[in-house]
Biotite code that builds the C-alpha atoms (Angstrom):
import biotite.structure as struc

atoms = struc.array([
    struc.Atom([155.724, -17.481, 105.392], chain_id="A", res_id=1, res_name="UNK", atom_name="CA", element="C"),
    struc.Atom([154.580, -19.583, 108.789], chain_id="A", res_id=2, res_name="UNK", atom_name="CA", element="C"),
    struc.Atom([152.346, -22.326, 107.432], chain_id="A", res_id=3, res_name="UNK", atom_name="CA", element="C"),
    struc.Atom([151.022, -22.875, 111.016], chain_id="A", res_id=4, res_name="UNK", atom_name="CA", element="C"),
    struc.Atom([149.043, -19.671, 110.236], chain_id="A", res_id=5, res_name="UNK", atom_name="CA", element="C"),
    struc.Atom([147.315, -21.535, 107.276], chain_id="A", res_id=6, res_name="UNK", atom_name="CA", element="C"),
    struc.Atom([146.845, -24.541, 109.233], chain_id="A", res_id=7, res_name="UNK", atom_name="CA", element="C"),
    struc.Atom([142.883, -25.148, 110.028], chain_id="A", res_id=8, res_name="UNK", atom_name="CA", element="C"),
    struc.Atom([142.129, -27.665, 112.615], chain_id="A", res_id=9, res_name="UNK", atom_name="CA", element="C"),
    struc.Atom([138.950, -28.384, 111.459], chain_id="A", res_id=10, res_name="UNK", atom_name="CA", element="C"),
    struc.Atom([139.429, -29.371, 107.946], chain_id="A", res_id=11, res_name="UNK", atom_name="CA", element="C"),
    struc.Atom([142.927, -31.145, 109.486], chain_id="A", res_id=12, res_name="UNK", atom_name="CA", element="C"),
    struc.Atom([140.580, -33.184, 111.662], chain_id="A", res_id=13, res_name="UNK", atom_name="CA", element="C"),
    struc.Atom([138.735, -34.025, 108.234], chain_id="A", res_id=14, res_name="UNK", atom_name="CA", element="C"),
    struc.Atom([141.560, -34.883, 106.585], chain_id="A", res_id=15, res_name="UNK", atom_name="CA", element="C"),
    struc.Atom([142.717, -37.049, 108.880], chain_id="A", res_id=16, res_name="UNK", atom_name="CA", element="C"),
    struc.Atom([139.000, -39.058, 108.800], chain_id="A", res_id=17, res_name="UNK", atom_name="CA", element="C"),
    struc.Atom([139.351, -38.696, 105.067], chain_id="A", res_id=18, res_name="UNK", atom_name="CA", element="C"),
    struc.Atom([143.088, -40.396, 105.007], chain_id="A", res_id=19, res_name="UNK", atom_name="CA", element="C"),
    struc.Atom([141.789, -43.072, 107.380], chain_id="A", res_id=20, res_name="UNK", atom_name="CA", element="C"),
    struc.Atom([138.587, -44.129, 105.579], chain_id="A", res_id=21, res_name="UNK", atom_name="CA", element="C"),
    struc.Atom([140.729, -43.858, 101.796], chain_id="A", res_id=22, res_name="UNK", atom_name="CA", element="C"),
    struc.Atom([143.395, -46.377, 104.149], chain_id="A", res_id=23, res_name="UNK", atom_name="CA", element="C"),
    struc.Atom([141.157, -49.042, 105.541], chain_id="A", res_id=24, res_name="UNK", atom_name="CA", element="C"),
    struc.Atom([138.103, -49.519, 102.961], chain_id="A", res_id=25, res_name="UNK", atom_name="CA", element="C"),
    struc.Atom([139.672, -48.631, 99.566], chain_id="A", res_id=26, res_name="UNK", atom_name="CA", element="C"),
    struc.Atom([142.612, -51.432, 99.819], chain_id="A", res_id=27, res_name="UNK", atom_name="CA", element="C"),
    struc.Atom([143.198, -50.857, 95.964], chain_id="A", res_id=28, res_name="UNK", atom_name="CA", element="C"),
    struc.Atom([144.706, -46.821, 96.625], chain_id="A", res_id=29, res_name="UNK", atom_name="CA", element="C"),
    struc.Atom([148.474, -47.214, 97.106], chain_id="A", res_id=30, res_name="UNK", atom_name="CA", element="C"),
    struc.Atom([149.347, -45.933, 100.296], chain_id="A", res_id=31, res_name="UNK", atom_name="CA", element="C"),
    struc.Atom([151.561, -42.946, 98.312], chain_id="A", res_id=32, res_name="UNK", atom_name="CA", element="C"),
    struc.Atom([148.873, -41.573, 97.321], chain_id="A", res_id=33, res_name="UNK", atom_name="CA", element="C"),
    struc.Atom([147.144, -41.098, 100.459], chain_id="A", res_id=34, res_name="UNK", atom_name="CA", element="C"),
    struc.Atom([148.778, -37.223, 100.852], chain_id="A", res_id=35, res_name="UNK", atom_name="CA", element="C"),
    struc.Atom([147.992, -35.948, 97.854], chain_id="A", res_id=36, res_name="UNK", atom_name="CA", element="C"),
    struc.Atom([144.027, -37.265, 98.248], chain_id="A", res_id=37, res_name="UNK", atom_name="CA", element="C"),
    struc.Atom([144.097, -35.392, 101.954], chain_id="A", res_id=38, res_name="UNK", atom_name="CA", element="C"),
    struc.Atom([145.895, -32.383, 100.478], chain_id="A", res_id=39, res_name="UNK", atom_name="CA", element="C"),
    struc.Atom([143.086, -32.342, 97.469], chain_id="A", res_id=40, res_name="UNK", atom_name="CA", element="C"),
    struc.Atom([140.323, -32.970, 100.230], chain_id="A", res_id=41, res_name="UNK", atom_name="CA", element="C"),
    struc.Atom([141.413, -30.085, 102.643], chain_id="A", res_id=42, res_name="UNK", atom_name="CA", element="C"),
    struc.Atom([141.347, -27.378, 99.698], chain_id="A", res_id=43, res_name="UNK", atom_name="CA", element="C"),
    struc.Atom([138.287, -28.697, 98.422], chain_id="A", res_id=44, res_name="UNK", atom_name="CA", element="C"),
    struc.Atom([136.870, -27.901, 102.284], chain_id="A", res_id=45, res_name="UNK", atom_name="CA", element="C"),
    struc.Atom([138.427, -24.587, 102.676], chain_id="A", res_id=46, res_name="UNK", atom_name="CA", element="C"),
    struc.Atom([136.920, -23.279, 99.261], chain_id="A", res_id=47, res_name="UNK", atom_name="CA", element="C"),
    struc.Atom([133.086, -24.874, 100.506], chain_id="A", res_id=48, res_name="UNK", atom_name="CA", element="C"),
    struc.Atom([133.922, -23.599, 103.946], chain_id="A", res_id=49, res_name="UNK", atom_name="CA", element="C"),
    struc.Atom([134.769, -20.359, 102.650], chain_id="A", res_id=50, res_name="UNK", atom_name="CA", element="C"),
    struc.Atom([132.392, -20.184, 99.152], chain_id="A", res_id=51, res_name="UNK", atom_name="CA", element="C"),
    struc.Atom([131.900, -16.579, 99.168], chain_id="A", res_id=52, res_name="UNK", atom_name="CA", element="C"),
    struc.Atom([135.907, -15.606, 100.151], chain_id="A", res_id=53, res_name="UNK", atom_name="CA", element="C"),
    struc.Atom([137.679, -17.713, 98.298], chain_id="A", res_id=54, res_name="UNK", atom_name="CA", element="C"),
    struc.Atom([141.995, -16.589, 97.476], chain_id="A", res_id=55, res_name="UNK", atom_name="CA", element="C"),
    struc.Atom([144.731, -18.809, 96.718], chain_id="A", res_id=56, res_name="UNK", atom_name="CA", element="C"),
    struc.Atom([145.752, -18.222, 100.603], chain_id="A", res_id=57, res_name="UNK", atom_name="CA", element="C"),
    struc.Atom([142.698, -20.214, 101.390], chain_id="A", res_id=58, res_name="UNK", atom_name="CA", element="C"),
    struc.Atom([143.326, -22.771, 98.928], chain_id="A", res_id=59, res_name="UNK", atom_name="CA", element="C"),
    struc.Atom([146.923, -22.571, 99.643], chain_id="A", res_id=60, res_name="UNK", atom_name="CA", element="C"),
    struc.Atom([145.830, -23.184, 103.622], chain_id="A", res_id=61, res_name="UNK", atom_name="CA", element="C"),
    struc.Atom([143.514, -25.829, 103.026], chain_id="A", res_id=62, res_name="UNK", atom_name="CA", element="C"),
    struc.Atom([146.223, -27.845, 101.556], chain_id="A", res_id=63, res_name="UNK", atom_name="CA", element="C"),
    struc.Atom([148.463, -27.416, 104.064], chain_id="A", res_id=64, res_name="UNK", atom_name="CA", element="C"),
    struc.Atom([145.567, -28.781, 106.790], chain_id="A", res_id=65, res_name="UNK", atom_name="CA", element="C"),
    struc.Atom([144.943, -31.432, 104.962], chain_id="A", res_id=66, res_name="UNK", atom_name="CA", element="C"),
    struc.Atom([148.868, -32.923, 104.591], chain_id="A", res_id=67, res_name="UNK", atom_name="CA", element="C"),
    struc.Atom([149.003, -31.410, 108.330], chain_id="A", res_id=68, res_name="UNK", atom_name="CA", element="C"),
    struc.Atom([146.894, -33.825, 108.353], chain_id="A", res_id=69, res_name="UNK", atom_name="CA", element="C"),
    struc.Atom([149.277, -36.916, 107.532], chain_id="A", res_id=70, res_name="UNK", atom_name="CA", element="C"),
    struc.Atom([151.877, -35.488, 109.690], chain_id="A", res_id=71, res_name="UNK", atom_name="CA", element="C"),
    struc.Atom([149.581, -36.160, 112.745], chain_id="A", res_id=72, res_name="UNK", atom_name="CA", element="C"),
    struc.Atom([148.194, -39.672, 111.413], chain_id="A", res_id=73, res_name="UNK", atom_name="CA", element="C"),
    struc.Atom([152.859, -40.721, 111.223], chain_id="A", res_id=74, res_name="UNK", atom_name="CA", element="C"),
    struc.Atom([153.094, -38.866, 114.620], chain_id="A", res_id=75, res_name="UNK", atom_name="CA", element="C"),
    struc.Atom([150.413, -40.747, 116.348], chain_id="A", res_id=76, res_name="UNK", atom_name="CA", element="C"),
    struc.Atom([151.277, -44.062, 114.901], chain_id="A", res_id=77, res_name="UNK", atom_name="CA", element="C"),
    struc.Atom([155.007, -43.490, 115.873], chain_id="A", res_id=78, res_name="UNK", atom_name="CA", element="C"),
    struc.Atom([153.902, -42.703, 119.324], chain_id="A", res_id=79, res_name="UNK", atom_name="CA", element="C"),
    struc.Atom([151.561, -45.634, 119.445], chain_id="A", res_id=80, res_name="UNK", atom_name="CA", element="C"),
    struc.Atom([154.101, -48.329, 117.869], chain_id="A", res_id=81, res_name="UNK", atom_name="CA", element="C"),
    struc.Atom([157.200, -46.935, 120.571], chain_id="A", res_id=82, res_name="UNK", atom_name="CA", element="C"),
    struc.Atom([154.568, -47.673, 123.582], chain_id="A", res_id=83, res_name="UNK", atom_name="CA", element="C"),
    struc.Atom([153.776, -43.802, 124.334], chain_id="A", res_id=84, res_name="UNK", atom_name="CA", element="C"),
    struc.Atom([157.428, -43.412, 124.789], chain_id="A", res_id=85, res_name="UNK", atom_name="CA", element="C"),
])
């Protein structure tokens, strides 16, 4: 199974919002928690995004987008703290 085949960049560009809003206005969420919130946010998108064809392979791929999702957010933040090195 290739999980970049599941991976939508839509609802991981949501996700990533999502993450960043729950990060710098809700100062009471642990920061732990912040992938499971994404993960829950991207399949709740990909089952309104796709209402009328919904299988566990969508809800399956939403989840993956949205902790895609954190991946980016540690990736960017690595690349920004080394400089863009």
């Amino acid at each position: 199974m290739e999980f970049a085949t599941y991976i939508n960049p839509e609802i991981t560009i949501a996700c990533l919002i999502i993450g960043f809003i729950v990060k710098m206005w809700l100062k009471d969420v642990d920061n732990r928690l912040i992938p499971t919130i994404v993960a829950g946010a991207g399949l709740g998108l990909a089952v309104v995004a796709n209402w009328g064809n919904v299988d566990i392979a969508i809800a399956i791929g939403g989840a993956i987008s949205g902790l895609a999702s954190t991946g980016m957010h540690q990736m960017f933040k690595q690349w920004i703290d080394n400089g863009g090195k």
